[in-house]
mmCIF file of the N, C-alpha and C atoms, coordinates in Angstrom:
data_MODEL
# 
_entry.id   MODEL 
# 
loop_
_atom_site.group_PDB 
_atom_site.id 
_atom_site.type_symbol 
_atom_site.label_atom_id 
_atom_site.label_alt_id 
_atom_site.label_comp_id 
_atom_site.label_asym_id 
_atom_site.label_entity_id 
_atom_site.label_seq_id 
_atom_site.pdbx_PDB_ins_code 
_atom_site.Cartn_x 
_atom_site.Cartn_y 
_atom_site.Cartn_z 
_atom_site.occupancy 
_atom_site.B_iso_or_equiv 
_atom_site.pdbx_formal_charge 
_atom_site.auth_seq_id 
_atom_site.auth_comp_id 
_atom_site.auth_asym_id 
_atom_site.auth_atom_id 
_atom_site.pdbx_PDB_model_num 
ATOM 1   N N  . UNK A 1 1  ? 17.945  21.992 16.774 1.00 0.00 ? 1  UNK A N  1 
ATOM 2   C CA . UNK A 1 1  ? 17.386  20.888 17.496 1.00 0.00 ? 1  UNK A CA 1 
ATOM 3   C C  . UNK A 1 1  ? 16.277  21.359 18.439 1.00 0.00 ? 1  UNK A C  1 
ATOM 4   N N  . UNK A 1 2  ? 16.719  22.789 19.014 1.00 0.00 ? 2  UNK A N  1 
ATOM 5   C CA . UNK A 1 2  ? 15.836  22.805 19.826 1.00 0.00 ? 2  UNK A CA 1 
ATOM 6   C C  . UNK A 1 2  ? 13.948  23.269 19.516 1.00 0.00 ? 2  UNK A C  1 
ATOM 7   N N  . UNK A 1 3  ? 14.098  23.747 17.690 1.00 0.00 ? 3  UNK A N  1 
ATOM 8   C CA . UNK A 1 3  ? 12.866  23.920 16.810 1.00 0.00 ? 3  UNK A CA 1 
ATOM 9   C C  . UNK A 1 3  ? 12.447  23.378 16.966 1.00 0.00 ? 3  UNK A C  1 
ATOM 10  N N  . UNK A 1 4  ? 13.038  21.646 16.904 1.00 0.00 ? 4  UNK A N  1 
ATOM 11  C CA . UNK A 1 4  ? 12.361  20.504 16.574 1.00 0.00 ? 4  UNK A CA 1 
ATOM 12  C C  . UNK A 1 4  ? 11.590  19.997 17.469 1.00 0.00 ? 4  UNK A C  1 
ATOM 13  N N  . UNK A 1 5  ? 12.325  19.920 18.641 1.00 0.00 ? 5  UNK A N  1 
ATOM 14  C CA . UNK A 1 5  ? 11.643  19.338 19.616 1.00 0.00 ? 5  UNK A CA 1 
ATOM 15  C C  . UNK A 1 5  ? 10.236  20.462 20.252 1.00 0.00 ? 5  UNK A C  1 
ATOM 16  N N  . UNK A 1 6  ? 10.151  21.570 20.377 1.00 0.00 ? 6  UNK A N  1 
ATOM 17  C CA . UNK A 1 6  ? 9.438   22.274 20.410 1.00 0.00 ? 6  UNK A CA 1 
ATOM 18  C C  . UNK A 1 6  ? 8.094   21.982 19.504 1.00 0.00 ? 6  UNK A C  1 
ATOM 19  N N  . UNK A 1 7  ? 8.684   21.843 18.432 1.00 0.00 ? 7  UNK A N  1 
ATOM 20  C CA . UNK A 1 7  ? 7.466   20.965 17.158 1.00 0.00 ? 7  UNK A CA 1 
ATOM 21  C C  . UNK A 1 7  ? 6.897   20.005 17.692 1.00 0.00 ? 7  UNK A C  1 
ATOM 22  N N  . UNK A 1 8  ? 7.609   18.845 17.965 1.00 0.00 ? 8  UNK A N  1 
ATOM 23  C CA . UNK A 1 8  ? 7.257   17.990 18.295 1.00 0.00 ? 8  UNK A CA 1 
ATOM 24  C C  . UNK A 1 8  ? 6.207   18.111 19.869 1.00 0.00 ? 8  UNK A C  1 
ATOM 25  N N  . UNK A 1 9  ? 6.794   18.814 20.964 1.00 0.00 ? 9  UNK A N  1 
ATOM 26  C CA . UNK A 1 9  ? 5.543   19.456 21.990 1.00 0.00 ? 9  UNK A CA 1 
ATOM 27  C C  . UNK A 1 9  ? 4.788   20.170 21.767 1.00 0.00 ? 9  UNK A C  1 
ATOM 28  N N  . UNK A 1 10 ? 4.531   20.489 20.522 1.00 0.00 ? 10 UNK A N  1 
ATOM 29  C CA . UNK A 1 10 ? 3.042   21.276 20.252 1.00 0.00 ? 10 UNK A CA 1 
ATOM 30  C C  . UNK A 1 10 ? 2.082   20.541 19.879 1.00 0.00 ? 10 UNK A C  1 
ATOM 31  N N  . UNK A 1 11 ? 1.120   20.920 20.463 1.00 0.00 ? 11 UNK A N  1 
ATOM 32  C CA . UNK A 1 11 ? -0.105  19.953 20.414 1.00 0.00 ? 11 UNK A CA 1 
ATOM 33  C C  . UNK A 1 11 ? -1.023  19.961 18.803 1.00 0.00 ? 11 UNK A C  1 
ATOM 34  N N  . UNK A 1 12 ? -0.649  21.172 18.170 1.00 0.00 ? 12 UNK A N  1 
ATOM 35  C CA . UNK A 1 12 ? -1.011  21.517 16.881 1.00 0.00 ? 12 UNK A CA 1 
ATOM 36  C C  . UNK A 1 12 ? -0.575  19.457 16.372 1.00 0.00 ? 12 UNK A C  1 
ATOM 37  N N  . UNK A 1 13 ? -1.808  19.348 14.989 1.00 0.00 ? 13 UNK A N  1 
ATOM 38  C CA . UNK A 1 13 ? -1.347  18.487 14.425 1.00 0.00 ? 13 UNK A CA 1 
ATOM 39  C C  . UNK A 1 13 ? -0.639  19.013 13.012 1.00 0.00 ? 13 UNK A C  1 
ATOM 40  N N  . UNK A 1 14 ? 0.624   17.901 13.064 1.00 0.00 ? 14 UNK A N  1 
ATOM 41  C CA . UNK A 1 14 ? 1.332   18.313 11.973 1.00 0.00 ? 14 UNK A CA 1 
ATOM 42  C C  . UNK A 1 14 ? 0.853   17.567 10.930 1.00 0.00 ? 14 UNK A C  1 
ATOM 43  N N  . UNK A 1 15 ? 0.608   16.296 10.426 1.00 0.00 ? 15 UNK A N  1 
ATOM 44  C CA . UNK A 1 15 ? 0.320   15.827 8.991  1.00 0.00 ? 15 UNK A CA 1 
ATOM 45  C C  . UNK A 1 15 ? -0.958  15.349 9.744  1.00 0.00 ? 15 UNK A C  1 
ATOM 46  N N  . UNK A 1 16 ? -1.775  14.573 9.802  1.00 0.00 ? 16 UNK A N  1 
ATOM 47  C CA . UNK A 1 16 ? -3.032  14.354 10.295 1.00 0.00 ? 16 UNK A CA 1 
ATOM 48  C C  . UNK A 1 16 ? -3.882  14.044 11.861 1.00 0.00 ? 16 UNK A C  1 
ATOM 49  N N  . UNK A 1 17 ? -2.965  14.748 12.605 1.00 0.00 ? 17 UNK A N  1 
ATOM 50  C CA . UNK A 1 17 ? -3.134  14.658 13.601 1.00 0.00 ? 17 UNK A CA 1 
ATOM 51  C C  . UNK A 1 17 ? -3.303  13.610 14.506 1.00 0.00 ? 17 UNK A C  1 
ATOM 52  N N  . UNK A 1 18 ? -2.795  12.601 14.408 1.00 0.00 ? 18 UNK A N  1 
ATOM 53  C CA . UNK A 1 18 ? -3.020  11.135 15.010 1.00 0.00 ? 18 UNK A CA 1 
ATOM 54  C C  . UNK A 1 18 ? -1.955  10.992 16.231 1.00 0.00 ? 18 UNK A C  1 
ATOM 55  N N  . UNK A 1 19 ? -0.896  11.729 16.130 1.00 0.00 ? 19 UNK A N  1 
ATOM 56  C CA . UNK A 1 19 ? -0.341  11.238 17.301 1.00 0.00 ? 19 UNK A CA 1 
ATOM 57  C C  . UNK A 1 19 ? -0.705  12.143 18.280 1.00 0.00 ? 19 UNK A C  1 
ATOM 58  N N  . UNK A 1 20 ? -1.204  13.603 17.687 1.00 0.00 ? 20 UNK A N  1 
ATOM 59  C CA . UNK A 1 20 ? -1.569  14.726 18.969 1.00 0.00 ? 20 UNK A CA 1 
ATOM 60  C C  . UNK A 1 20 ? -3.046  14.153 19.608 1.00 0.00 ? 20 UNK A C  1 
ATOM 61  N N  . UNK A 1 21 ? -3.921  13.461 18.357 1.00 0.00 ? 21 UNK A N  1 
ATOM 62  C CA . UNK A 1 21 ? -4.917  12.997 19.099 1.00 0.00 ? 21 UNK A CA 1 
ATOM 63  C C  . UNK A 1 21 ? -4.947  12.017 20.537 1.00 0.00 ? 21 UNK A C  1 
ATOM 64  N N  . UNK A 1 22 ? -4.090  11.024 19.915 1.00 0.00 ? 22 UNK A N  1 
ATOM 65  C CA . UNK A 1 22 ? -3.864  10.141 21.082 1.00 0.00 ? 22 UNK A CA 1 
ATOM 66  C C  . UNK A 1 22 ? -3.410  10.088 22.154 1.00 0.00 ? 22 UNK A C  1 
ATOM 67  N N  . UNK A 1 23 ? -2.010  11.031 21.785 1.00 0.00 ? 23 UNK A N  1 
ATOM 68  C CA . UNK A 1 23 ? -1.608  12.019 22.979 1.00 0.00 ? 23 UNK A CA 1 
ATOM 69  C C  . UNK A 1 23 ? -2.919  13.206 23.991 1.00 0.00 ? 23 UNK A C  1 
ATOM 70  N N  . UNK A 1 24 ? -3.814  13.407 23.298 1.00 0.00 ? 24 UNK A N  1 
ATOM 71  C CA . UNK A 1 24 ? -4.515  14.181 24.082 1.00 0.00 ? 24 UNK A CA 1 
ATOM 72  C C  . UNK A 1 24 ? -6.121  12.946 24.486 1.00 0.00 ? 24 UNK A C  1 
ATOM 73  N N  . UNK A 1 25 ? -6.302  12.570 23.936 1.00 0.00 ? 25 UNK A N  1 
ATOM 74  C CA . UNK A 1 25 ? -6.907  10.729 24.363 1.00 0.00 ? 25 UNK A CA 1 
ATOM 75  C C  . UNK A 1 25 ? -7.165  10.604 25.367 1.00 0.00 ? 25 UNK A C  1 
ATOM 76  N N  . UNK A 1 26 ? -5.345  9.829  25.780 1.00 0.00 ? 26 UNK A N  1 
ATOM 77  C CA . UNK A 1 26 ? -4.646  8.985  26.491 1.00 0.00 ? 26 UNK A CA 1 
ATOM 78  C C  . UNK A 1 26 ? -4.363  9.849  27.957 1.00 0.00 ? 26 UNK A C  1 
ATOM 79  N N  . UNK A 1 27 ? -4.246  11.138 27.520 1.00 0.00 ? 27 UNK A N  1 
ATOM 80  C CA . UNK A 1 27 ? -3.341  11.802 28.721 1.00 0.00 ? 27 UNK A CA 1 
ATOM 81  C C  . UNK A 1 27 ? -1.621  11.785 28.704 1.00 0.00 ? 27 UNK A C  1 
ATOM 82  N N  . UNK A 1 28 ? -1.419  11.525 27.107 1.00 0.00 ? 28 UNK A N  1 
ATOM 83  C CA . UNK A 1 28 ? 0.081   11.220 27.186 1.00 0.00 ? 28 UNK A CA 1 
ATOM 84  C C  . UNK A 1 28 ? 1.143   12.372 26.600 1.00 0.00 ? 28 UNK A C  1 
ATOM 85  N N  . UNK A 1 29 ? 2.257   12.252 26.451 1.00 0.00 ? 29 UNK A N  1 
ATOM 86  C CA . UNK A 1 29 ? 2.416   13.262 26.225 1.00 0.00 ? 29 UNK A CA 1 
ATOM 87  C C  . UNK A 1 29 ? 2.975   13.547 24.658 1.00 0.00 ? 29 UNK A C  1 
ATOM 88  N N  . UNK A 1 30 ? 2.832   14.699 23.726 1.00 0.00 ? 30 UNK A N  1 
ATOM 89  C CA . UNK A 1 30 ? 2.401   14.493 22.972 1.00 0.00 ? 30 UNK A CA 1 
ATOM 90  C C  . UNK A 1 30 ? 4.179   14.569 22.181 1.00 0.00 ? 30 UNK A C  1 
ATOM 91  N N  . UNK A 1 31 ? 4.477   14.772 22.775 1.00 0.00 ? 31 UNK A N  1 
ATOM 92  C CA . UNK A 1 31 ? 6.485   14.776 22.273 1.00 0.00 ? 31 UNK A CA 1 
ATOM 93  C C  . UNK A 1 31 ? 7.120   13.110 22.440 1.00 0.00 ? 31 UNK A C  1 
ATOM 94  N N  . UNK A 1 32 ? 6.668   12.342 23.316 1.00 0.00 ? 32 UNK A N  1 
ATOM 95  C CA . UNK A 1 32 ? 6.807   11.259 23.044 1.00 0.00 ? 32 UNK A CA 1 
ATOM 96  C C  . UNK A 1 32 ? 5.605   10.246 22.553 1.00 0.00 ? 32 UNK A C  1 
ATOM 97  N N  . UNK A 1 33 ? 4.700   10.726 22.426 1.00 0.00 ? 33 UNK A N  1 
ATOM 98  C CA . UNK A 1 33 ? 4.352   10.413 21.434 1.00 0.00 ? 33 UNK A CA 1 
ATOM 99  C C  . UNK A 1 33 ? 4.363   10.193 19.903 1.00 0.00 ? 33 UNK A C  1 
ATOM 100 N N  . UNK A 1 34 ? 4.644   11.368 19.588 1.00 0.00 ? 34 UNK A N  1 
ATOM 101 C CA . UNK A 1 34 ? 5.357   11.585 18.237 1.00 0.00 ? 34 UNK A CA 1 
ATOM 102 C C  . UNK A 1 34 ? 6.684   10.754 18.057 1.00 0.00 ? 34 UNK A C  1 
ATOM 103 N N  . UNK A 1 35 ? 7.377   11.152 19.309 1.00 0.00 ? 35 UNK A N  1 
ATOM 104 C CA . UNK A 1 35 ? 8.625   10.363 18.844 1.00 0.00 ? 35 UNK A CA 1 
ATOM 105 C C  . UNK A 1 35 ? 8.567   8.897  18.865 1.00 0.00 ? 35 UNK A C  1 
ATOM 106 N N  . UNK A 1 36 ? 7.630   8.207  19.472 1.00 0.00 ? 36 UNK A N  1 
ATOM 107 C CA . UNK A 1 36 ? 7.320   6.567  19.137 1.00 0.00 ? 36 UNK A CA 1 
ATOM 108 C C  . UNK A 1 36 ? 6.844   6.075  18.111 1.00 0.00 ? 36 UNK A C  1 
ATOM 109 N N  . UNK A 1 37 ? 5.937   6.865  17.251 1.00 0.00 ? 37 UNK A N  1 
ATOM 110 C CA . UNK A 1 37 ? 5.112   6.855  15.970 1.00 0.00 ? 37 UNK A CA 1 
ATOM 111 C C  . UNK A 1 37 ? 6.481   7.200  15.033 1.00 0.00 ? 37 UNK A C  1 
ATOM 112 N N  . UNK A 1 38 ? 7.368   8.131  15.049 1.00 0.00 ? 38 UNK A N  1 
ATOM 113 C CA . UNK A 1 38 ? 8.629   8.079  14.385 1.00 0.00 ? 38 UNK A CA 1 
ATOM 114 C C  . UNK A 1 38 ? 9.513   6.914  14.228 1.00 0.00 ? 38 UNK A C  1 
ATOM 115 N N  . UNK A 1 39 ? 10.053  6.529  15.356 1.00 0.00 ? 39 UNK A N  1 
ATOM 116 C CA . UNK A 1 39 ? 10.684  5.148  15.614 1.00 0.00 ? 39 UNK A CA 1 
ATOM 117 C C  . UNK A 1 39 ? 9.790   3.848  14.921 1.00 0.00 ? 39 UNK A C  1 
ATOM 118 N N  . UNK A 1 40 ? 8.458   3.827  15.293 1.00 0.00 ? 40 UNK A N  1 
ATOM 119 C CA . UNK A 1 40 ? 8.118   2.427  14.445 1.00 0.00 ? 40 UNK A CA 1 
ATOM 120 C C  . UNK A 1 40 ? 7.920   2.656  13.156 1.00 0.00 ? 40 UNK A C  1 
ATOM 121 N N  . UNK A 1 41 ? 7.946   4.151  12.871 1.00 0.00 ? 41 UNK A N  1 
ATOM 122 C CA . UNK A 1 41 ? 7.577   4.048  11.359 1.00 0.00 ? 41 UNK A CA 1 
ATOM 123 C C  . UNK A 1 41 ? 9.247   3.771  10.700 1.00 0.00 ? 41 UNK A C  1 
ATOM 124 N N  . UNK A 1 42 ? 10.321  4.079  11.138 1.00 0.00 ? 42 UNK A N  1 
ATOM 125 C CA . UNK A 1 42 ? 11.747  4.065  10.552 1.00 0.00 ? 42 UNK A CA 1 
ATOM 126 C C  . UNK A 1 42 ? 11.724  2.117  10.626 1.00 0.00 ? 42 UNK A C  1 
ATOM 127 N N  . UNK A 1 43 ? 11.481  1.719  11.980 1.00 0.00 ? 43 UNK A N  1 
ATOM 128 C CA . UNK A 1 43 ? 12.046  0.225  12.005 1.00 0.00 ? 43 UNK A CA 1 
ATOM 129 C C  . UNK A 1 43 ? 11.070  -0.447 11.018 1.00 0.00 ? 43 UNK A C  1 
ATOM 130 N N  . UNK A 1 44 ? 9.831   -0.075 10.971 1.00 0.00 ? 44 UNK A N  1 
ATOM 131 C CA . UNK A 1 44 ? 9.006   -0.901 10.524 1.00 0.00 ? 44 UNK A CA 1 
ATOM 132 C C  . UNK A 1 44 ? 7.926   -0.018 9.040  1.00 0.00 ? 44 UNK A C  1 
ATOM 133 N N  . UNK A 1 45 ? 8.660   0.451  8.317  1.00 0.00 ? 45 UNK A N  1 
ATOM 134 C CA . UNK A 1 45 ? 8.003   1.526  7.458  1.00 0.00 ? 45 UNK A CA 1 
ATOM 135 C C  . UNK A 1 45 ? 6.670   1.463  7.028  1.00 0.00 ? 45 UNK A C  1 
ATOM 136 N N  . UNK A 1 46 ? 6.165   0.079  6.710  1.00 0.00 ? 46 UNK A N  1 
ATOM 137 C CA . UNK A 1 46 ? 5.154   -0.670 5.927  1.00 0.00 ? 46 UNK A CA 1 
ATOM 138 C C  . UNK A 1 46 ? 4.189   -0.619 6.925  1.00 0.00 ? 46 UNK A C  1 
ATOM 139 N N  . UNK A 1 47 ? 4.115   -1.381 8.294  1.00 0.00 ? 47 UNK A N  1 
ATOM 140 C CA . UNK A 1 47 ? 3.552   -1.638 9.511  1.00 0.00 ? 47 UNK A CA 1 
ATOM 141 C C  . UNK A 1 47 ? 3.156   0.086  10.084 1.00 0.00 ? 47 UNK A C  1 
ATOM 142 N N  . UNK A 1 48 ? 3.627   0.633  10.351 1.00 0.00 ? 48 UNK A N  1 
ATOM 143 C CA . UNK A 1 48 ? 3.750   2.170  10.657 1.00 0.00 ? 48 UNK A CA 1 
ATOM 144 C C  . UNK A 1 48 ? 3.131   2.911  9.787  1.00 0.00 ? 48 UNK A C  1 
ATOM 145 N N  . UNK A 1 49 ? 3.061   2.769  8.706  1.00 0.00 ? 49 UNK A N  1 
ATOM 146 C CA . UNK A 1 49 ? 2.845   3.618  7.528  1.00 0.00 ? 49 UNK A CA 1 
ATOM 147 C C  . UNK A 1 49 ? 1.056   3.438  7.329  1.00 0.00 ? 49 UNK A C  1 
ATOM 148 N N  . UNK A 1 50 ? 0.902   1.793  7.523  1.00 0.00 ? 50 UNK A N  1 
ATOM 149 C CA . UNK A 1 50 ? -0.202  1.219  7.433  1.00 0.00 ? 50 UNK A CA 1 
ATOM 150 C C  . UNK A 1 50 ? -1.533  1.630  9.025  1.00 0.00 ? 50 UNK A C  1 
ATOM 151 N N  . UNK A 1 51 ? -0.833  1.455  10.007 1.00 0.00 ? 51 UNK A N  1 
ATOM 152 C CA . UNK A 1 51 ? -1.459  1.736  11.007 1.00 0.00 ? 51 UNK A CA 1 
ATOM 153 C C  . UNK A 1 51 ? -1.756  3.704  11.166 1.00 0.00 ? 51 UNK A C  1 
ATOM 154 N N  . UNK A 1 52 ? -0.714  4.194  10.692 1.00 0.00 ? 52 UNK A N  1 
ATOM 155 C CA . UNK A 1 52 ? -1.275  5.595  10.880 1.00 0.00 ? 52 UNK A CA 1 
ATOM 156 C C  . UNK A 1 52 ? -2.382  6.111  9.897  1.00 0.00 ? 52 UNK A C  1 
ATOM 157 N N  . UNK A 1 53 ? -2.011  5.471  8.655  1.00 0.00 ? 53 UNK A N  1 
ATOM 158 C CA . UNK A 1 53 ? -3.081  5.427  7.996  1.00 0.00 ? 53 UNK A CA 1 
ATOM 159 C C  . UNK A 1 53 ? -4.815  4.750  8.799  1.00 0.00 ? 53 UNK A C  1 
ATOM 160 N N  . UNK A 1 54 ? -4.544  3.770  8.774  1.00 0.00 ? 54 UNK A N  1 
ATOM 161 C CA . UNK A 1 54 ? -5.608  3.457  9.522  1.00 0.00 ? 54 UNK A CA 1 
ATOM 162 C C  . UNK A 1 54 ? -6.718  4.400  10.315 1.00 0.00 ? 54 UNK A C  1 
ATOM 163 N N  . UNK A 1 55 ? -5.564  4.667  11.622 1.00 0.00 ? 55 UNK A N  1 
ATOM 164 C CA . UNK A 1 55 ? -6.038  5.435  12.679 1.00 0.00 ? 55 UNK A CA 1 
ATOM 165 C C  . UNK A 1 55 ? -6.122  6.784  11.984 1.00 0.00 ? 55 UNK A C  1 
ATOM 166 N N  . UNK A 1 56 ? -5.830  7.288  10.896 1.00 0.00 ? 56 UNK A N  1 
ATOM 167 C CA . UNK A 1 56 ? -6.213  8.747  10.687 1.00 0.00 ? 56 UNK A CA 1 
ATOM 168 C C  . UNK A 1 56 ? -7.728  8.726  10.042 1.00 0.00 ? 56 UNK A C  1 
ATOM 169 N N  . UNK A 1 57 ? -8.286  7.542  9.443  1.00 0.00 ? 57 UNK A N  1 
ATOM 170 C CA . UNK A 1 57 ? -9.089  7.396  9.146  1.00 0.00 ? 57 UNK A CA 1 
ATOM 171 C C  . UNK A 1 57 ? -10.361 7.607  10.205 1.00 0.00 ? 57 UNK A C  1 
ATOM 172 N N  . UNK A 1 58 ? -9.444  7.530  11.717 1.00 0.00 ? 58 UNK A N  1 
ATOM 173 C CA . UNK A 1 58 ? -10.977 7.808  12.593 1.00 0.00 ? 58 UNK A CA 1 
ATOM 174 C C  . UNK A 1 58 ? -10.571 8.919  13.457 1.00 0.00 ? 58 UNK A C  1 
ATOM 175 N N  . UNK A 1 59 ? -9.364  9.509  12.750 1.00 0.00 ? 59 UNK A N  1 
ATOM 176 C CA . UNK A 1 59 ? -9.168  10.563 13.070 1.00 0.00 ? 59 UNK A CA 1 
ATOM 177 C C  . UNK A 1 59 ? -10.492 12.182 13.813 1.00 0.00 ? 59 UNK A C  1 
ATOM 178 N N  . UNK A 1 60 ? -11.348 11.455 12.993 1.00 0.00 ? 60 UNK A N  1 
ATOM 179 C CA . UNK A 1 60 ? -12.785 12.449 13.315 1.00 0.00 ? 60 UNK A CA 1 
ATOM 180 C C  . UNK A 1 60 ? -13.008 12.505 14.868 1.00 0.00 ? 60 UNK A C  1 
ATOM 181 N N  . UNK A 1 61 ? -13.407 11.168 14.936 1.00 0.00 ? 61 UNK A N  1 
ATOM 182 C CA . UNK A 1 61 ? -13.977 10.600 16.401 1.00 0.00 ? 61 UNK A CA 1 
ATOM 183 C C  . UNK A 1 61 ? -12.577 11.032 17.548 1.00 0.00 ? 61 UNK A C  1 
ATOM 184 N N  . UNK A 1 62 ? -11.653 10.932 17.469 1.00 0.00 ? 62 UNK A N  1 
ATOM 185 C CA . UNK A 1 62 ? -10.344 11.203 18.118 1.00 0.00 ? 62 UNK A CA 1 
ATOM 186 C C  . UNK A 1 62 ? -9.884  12.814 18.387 1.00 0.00 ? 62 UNK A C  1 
ATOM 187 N N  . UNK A 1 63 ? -10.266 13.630 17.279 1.00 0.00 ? 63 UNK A N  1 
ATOM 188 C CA . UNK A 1 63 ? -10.064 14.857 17.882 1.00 0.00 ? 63 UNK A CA 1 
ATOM 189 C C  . UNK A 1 63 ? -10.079 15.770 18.582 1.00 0.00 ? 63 UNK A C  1 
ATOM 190 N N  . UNK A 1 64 ? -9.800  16.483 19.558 1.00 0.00 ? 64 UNK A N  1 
ATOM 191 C CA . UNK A 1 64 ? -10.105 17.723 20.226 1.00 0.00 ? 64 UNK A CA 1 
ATOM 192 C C  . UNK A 1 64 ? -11.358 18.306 20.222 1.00 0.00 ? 64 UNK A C  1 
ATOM 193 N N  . UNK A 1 65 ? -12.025 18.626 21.219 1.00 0.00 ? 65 UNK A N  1 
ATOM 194 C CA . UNK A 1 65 ? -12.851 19.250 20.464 1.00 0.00 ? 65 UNK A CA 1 
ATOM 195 C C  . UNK A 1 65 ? -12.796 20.828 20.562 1.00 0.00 ? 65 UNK A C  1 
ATOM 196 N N  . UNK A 1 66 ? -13.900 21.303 19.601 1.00 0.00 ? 66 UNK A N  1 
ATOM 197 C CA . UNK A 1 66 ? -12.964 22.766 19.372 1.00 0.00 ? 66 UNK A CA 1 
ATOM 198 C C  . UNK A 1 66 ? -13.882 23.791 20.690 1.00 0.00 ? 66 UNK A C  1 
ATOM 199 N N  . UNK A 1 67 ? -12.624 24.621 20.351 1.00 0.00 ? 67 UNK A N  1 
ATOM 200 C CA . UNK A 1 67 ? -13.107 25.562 21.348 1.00 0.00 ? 67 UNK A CA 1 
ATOM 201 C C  . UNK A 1 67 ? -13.742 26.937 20.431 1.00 0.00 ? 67 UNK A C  1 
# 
């Protein structure tokens, strides 16, 4: 458990980076972040599935920039 959550506070993106983006955005943090993007994607698979898609699409404009 405690891998996981560690995963989940790393700012690295794991599948397209959309929740670390927003998390780093927003100023939020990026472990609950993830874990809210988890939760609506379980209650709502279709809705969730559809919006991350979306937003990875501007995934560009949203990223970090590099060092």
């Amino acid at each position: 458990m405690k891998r996981i959550e560690a995963r989940l506070r790393d700012a690295r993106p794991i599948i397209s980076g959309v929740a670390s983006g927003m998390a780093n955005k927003f100023a939020w943090s990026c472990f609950w972040t993830r874990l809210a993007w988890g939760v609506g994607t379980i209650m709502n698979p279709m809705l969730g599935i559809a919006a991350y898609i979306a937003l990875a699409m501007f995934g560009p404009s949203w990223s970090r920039p590099r060092r």
